[in-house]
DOMI-505673 format. One line per field, with one value per residue (C-alpha): x, y, z; residue in three letters. Coordinates in Angstrom, 1 decimal. Example, Ala and Ser with C-alpha at 12.3 -4.5 7.8 and 13.67 -1.06 7.14 Angstrom:
2
u	(12.3 / 13.7) .
v	(-4.5 / -1.1) .
w	(7.8 / 7.1) .
code	(ALA / SER) .
# end
This chain:
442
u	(339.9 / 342.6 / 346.1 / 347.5 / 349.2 / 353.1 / 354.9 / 355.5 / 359.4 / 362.1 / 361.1 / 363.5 / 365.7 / 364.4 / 366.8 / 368.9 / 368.0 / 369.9 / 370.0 / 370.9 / 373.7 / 374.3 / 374.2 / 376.9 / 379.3 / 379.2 / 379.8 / 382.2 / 385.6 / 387.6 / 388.8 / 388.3 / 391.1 / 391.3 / 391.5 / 395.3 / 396.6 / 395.9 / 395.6 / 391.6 / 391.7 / 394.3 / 393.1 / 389.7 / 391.7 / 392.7 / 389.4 / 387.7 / 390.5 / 389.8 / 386.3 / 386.1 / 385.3 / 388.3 / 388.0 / 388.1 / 391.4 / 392.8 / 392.1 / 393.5 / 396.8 / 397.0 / 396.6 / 399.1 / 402.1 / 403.6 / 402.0 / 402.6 / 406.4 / 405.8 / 403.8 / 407.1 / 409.7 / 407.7 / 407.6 / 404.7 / 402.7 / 403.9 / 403.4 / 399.6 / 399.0 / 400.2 / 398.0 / 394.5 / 391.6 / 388.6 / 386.1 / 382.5 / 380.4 / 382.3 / 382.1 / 379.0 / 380.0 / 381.6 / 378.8 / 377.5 / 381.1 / 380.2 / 377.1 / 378.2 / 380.3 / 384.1 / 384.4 / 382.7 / 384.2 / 386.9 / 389.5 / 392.6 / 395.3 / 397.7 / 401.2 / 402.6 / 399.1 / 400.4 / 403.3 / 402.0 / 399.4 / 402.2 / 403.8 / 402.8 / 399.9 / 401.6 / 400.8 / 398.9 / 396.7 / 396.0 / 394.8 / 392.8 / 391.4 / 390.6 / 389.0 / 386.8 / 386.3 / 385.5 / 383.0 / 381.0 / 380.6 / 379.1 / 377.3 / 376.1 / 376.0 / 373.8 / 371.5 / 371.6 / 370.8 / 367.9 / 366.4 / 366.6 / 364.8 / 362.2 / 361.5 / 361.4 / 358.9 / 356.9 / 357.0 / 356.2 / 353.1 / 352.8 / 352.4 / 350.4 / 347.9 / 347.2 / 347.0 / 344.4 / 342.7 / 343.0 / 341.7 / 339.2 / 337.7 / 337.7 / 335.4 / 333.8 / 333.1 / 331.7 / 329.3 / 328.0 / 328.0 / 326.0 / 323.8 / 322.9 / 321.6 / 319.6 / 318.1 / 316.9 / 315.9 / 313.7 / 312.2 / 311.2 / 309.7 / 308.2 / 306.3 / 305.5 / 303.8 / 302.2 / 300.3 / 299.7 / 298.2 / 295.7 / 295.0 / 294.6 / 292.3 / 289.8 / 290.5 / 290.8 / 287.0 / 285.8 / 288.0 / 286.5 / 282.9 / 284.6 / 286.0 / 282.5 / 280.4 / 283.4 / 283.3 / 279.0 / 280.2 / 282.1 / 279.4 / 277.0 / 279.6 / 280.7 / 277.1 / 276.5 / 279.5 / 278.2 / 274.8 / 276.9 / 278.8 / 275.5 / 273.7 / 277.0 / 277.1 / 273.6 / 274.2 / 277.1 / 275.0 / 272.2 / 275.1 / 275.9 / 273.3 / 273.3 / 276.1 / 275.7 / 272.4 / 274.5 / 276.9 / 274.5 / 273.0 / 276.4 / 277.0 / 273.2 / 274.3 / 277.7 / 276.2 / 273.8 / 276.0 / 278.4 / 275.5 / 273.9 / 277.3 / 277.5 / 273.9 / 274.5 / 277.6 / 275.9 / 272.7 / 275.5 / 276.4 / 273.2 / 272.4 / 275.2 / 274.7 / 270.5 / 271.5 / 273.6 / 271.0 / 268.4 / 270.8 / 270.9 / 267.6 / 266.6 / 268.6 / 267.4 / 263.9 / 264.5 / 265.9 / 262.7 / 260.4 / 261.9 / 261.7 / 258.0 / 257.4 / 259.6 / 257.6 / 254.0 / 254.9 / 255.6 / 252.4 / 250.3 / 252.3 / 251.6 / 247.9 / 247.8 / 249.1 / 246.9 / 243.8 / 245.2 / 245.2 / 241.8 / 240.3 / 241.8 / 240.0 / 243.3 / 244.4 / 247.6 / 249.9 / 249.5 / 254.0 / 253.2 / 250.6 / 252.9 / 255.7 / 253.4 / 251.8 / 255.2 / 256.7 / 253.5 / 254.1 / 257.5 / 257.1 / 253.8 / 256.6 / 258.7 / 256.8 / 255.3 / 258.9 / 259.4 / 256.5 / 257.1 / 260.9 / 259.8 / 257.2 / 260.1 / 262.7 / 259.4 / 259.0 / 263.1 / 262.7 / 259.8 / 262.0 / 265.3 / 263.1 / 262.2 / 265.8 / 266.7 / 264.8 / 265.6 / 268.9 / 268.2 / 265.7 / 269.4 / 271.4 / 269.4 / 269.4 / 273.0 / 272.9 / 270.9 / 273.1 / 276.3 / 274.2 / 273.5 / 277.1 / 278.0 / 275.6 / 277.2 / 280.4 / 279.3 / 277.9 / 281.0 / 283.5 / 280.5 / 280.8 / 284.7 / 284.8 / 282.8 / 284.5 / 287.4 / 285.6 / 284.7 / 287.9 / 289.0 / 286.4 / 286.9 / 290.4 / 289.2 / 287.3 / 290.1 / 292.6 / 290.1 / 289.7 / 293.3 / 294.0 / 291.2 / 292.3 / 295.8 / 294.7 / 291.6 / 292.3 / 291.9 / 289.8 / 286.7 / 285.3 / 286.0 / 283.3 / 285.8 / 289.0 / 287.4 / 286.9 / 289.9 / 291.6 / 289.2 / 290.5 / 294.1 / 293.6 / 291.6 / 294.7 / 297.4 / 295.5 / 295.4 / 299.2 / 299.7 / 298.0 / 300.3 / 303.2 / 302.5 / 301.6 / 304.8 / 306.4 / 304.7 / 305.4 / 309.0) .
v	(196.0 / 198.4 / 197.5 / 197.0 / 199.7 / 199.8 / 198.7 / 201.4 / 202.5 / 204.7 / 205.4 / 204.9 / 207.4 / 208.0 / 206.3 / 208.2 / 207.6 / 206.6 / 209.8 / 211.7 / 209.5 / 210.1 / 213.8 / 213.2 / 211.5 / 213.6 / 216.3 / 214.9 / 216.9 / 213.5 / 211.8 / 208.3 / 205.9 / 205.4 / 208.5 / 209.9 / 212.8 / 216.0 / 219.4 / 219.8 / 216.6 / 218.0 / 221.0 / 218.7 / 217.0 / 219.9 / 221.6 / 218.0 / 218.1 / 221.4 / 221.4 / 218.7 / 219.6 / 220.0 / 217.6 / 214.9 / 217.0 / 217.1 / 212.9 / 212.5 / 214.6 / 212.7 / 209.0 / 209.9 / 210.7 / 210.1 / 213.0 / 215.6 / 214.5 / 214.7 / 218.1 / 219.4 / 218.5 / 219.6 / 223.3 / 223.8 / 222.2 / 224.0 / 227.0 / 225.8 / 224.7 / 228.0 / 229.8 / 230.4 / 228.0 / 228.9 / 227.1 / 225.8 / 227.2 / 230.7 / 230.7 / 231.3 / 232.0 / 228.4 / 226.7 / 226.8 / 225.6 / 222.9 / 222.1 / 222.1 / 219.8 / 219.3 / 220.1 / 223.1 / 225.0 / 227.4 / 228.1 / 230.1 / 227.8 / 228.8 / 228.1 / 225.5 / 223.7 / 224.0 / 222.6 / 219.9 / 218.9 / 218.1 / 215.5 / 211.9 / 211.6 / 211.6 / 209.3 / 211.3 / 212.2 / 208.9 / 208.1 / 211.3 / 209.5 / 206.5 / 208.3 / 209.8 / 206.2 / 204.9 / 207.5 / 207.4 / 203.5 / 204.2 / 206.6 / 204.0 / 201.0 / 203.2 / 203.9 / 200.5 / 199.6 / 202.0 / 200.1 / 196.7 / 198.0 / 199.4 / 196.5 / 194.1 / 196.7 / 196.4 / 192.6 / 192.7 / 194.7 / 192.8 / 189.7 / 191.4 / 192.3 / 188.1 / 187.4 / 189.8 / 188.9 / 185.2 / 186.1 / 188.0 / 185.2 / 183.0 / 185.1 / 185.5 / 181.8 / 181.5 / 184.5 / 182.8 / 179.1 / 181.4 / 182.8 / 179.4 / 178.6 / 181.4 / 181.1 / 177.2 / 178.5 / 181.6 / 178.9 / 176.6 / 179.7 / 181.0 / 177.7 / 177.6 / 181.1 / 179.8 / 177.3 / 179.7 / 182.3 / 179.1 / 178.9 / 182.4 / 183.4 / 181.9 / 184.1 / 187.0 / 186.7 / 186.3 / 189.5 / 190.8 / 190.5 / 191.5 / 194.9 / 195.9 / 195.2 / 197.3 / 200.0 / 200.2 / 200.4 / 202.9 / 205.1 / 204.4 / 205.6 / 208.6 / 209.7 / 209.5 / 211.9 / 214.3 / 214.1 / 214.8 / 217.7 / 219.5 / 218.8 / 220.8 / 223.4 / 224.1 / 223.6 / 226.0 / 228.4 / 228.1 / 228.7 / 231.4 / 233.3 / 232.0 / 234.0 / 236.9 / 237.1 / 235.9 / 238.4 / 241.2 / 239.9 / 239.4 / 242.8 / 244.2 / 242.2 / 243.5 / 247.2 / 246.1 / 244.4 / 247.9 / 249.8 / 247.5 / 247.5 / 251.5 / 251.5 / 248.9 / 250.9 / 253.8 / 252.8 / 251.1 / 254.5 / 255.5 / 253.1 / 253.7 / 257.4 / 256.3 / 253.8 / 256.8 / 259.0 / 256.8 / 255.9 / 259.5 / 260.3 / 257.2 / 259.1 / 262.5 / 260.8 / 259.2 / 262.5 / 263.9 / 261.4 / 261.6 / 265.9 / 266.0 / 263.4 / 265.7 / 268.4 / 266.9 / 266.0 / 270.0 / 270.8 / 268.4 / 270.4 / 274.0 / 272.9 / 271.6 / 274.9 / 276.8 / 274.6 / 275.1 / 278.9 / 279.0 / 277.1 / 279.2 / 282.4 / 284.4 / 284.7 / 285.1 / 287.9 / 289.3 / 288.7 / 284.9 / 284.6 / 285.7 / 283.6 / 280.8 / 281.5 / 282.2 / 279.1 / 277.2 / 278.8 / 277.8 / 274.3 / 274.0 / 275.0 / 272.8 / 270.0 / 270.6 / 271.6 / 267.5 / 266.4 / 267.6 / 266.4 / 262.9 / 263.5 / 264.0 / 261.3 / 258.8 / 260.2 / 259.6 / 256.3 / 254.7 / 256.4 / 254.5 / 251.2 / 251.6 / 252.4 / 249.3 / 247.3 / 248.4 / 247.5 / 244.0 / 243.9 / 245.0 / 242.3 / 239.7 / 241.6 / 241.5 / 237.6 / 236.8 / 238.9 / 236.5 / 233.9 / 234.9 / 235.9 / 232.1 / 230.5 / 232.9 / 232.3 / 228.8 / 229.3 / 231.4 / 228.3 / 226.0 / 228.8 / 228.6 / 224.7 / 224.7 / 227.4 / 224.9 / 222.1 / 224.1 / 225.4 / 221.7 / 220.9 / 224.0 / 222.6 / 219.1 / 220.3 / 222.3 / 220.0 / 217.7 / 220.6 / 220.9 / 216.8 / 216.7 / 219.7 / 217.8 / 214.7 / 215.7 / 213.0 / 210.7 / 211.4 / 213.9 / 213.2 / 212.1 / 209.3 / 208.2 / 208.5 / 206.3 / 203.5 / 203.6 / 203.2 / 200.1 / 198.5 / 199.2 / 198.2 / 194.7 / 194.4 / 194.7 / 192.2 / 190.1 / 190.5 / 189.8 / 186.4 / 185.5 / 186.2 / 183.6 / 181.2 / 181.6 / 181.2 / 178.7 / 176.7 / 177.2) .
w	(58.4 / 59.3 / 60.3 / 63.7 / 65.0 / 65.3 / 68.1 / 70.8 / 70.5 / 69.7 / 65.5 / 62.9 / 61.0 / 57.7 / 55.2 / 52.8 / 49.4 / 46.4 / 44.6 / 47.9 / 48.2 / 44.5 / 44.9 / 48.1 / 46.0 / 42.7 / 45.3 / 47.5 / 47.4 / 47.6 / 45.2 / 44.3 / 44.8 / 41.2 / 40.0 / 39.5 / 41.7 / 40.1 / 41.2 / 41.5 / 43.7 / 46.2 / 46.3 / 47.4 / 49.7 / 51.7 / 51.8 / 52.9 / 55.5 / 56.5 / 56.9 / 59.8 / 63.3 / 65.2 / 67.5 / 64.5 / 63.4 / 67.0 / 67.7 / 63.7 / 64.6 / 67.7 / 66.4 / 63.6 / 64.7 / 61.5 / 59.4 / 62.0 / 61.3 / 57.8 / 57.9 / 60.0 / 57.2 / 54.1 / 54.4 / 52.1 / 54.4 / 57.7 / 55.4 / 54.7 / 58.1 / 59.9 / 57.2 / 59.5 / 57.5 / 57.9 / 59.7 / 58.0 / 60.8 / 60.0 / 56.8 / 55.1 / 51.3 / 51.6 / 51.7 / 48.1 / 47.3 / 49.3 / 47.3 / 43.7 / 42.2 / 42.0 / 38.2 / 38.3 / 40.7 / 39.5 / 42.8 / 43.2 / 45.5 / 47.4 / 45.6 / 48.3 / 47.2 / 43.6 / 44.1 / 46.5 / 43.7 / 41.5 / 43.6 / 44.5 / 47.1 / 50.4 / 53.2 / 56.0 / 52.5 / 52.2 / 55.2 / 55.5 / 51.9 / 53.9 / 56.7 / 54.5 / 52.5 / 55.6 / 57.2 / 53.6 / 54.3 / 57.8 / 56.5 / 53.8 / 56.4 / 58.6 / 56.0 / 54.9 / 58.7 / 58.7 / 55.5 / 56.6 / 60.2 / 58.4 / 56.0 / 59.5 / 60.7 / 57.6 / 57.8 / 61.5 / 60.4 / 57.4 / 60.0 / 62.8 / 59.8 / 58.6 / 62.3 / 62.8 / 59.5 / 60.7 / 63.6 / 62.0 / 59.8 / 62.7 / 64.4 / 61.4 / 60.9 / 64.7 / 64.6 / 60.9 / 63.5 / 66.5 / 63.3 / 61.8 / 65.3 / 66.0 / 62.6 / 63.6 / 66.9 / 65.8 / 63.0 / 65.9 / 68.2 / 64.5 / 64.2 / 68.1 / 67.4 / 64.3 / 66.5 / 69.4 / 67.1 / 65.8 / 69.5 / 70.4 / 67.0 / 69.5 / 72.5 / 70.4 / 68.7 / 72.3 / 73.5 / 70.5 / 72.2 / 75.4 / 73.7 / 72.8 / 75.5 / 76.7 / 74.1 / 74.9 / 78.9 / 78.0 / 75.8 / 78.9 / 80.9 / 78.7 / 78.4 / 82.0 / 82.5 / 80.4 / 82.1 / 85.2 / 83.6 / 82.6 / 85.8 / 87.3 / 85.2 / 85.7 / 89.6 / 89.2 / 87.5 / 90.4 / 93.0 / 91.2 / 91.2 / 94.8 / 95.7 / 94.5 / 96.4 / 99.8 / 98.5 / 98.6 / 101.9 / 103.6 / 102.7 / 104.0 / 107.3 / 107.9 / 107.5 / 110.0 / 112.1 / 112.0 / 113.0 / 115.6 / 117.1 / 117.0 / 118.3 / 121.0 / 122.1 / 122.2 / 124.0 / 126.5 / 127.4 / 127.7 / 129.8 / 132.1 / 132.4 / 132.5 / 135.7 / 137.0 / 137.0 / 138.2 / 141.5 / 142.1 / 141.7 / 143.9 / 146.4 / 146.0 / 145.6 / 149.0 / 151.1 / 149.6 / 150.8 / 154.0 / 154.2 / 152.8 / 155.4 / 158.1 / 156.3 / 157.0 / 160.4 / 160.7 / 158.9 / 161.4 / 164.4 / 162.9 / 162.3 / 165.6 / 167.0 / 165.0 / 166.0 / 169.6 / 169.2 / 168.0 / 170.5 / 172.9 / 171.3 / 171.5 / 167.7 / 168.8 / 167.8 / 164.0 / 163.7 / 164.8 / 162.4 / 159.6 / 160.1 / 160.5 / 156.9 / 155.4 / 156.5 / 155.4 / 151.8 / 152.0 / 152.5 / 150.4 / 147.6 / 148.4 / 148.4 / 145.3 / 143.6 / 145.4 / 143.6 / 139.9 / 140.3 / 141.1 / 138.1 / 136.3 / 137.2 / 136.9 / 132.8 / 132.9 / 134.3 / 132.6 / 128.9 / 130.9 / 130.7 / 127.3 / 126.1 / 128.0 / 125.9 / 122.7 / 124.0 / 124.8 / 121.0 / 119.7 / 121.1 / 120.2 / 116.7 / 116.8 / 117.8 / 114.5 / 112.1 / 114.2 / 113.1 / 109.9 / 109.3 / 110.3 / 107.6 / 105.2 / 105.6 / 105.3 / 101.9 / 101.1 / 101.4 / 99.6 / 97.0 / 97.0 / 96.9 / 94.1 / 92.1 / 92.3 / 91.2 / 88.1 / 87.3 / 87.3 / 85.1 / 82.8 / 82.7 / 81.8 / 78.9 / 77.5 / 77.7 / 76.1 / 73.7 / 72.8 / 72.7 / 70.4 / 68.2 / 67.9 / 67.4 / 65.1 / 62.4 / 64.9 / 68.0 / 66.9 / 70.4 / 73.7 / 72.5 / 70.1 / 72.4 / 75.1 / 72.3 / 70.9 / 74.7 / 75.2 / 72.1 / 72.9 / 76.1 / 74.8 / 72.2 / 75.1 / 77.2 / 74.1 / 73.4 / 77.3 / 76.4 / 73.6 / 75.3 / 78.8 / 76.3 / 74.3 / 77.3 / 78.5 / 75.6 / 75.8) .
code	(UNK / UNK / UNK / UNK / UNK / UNK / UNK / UNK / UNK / UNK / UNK / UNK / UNK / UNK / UNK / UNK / UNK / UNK / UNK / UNK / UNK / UNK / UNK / UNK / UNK / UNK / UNK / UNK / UNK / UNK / UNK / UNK / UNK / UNK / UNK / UNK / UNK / UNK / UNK / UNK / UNK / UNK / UNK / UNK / UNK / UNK / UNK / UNK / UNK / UNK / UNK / UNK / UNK / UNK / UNK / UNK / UNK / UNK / UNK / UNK / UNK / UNK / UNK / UNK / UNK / UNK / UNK / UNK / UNK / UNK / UNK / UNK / UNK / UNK / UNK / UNK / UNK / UNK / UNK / UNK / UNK / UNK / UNK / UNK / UNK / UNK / UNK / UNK / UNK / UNK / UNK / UNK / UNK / UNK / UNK / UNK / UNK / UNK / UNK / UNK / UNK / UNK / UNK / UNK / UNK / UNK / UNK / UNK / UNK / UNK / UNK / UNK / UNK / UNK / UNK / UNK / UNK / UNK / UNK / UNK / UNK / UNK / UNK / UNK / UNK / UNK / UNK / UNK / UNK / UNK / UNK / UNK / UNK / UNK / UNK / UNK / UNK / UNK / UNK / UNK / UNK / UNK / UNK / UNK / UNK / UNK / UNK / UNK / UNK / UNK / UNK / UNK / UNK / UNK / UNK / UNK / UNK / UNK / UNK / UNK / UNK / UNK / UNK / UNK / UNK / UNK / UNK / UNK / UNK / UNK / UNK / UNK / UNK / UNK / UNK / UNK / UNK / UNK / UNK / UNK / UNK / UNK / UNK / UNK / UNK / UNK / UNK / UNK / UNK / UNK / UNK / UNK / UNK / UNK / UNK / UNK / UNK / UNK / UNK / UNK / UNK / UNK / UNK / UNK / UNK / UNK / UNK / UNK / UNK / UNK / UNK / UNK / UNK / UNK / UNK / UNK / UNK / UNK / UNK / UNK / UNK / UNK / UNK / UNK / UNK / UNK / UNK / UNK / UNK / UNK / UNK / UNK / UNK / UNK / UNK / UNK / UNK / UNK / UNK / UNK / UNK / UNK / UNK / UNK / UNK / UNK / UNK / UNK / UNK / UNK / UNK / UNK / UNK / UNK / UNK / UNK / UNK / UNK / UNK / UNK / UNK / UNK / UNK / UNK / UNK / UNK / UNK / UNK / UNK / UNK / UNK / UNK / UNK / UNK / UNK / UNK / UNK / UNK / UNK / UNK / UNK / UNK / UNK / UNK / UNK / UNK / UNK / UNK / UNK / UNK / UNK / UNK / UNK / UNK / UNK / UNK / UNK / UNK / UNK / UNK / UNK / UNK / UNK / UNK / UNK / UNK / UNK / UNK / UNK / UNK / UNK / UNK / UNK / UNK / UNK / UNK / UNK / UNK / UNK / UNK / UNK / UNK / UNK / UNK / UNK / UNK / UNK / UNK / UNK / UNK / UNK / UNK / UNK / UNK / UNK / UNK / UNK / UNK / UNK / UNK / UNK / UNK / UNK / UNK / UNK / UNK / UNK / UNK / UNK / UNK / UNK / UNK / UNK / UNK / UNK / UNK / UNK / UNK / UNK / UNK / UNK / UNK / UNK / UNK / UNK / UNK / UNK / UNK / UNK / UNK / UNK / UNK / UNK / UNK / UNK / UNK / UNK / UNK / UNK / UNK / UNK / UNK / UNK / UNK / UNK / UNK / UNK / UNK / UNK / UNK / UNK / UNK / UNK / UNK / UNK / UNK / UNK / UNK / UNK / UNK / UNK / UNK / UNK / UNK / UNK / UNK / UNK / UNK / UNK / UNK / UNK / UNK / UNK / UNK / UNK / UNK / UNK / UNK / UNK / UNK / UNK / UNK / UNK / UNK / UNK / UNK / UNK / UNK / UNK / UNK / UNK / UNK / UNK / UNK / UNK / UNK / UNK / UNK / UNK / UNK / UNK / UNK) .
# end
């Protein structure tokens, strides 16, 4: 079990350790308080002093008033102080000064330094000595701070941890309780089930006769389907051949149909310019009837005359008796130029009246290819309703095909896939049972 997490908050410096704070003071440049006054440590002392930031130096000048009066009688210090130290963040060669120890650092002073080092430890030194004592035991109580903040963070975490462990094994100890109970429950439903499956052993032998009066339905059933799927393939095969022969008649009909249509429209115009022709040979057949009539009624007159003129023993003049046989000629002509013209327009009429009928035996053609063109398309969308029907049962067969090539350890016929449904369904049913009972019981 992992750990609580640590409480949300501002996270703790890391603690010096002991042999950094070793390293500090084997390094440190002041000298301890029991060590005498000797050259090394006030030449330490100065450079400690020096190396401050100035605002420490400016707050230490102004609290002590005392060692700035001191600093302005002892000339070696004014001498030192008006001497231009260098700073630490100027410096860079100082540094590694700074880093190794005391003892081992060989230095030149200055001689007001010498001669300072020679004397008794003066007072502002001291107190810079205690200044520096005092900053290493902040330092120190910081770090000493740090540690015992840490080690109450631990223990918190320490703390937080057995609570959640506690915690842990109380939940432990109910879920073992909850598990204890569901074990004496499932035992009481397990001998529950043990009776029930006495009880339904029964239903299941008598499901059992069920499932294979069901599975022989079924064969019944499968062979009457494939009875069915013969009887239409042989049906589709008729209808096949079926329409290609409706196929080859609907195209013998629409040729037909094109050229009764072209023959009708033609004998149309026939007819029109026939029944024009007619009406104006009806008329010209009608001013002739009336001049052959005009005609014989002149004939009858000249006959008469001539009848006259013989009875009256004359003979009349020889120039009478010309123009008399001329204009008899004349009409004689045209009465028989009247007479082969109606000949003629009777031949053109009776041919009229026989082009009429074919006209009217070309109608009534056209009306039965109409007809026939009907049934066709009739047969046509039979045709197309049962092309569908047989791609669906093409498809049937060859997704049969492929469900039986995947599950060919299984199923080696659709025989075999029906009976296998009828028992899963019988099972089901069976498990169906069970369950209402179980519940039942409960």
């Amino acid at each position: 079990m992992s750990a609580d997490p640590p409480a949300a908050g501002p996270r703790p410096a890391r603690p010096r350790s002991d042999r950094t704070l070793q390293r500090k003071l084997s390094t440190s440049r002041l000298p301890l308080a029991n060590d005498p006054p000797t050259h090394s440590s006030s030449s330490r002392v100065l450079r400690s002093s020096s190396k401050e930031p100035r605002d420490s130096q400016t707050m230490s000048n102004n609290n002590h008033p005392l060692k700035r009066s001191l600093n302005d009688h002892d000339p070696a210090q004014s001498t030192a102080s008006k001497a231009k130290r260098p700073s630490l963040w100027t410096r860079g060669s100082r540094l590694d000064e700074m880093i190794t120890p005391a003892p081992a650092r060989t230095t030149t002073l200055p001689p007001s330094t010498l001669r300072s080092g020679r004397t008794p430890q003066s007072q502002p030194e001291q107190v810079l000595l205690a200044h520096d004592k005092l900053r290493e035991m902040n330092i120190q109580l910081q770090a000493a701070q740090e540690h015992i903040s840490r080690l109450e963070h631990r223990d918190s975490q320490t703390s937080d941890r057995e609570l959640a462990l506690e915690r842990r094994v109380l939940d432990l100890e109910r879920e073992l309780r909850e598990t204890n109970v569901r074990l004496e429950d499932r035992e009481e439903r397990v001998s529950k089930l043990e009776q029930d499956r006495i009880v339904v052993s029964g239903q299941i032998d008598e499901q059992e006769q069920e499932r294979q009066q069901s599975i022989a339905s079924a064969e019944q059933k499968v062979k009457q389907f494939e009875a069915v799927a013969q009887a239409a393939k042989e049906d589709l095969n008729k209808l096949k051949e079926r329409n290609s022969s409706l196929e080859q008649h609907i195209r013998l009909c629409i040729h037909n149909e094109t050229r009764a249509k072209q023959v009708a429209a033609d004998s149309e115009a026939r007819i029109k310019l026939l029944l024009e022709d007619k009406s104006r040979l009806q008329v010209e057949n009608e001013s002739l009837k009336a001049s052959s009539a005009q005609l014989q009624s002149e004939i009858e007159k000249i006959r008469q005359e001539n009848s006259s003129l013989g009875c009256s023993g004359s003979g009349g003049s020889p120039a009478n008796r010309e123009v008399l046989r001329k204009e008899l000629i004349r009409q004689v002509d045209q009465y028989k130029a009247m007479e082969q013209a109606n000949a003629r327009m009777a031949r053109e009429l009776q041919t009229l009246r026989s082009r009429h009928s074919n006209a009217e035996l070309l109608k009534e053609e056209n009306h039965q290819l109409k007809h026939r063109l009907k049934l066709s398309d009739q047969f046509r969308q039979q045709l197309a309703t049962t092309e569908v029907k047989l791609s669906k049962l093409s498809q049937e067969r060859a997704e049969w095909a492929v469900f039986i090539k995947q599950h060919q350890q299984e199923f080696k016929s659709p025989y075999e896939f029906f009976k296998s449904l009828a028992q899963k369904r019988i099972e089901n049913a069976s498990l169906k049972a069970r369950l209402g009972v179980a519940r039942v019981g409960n």
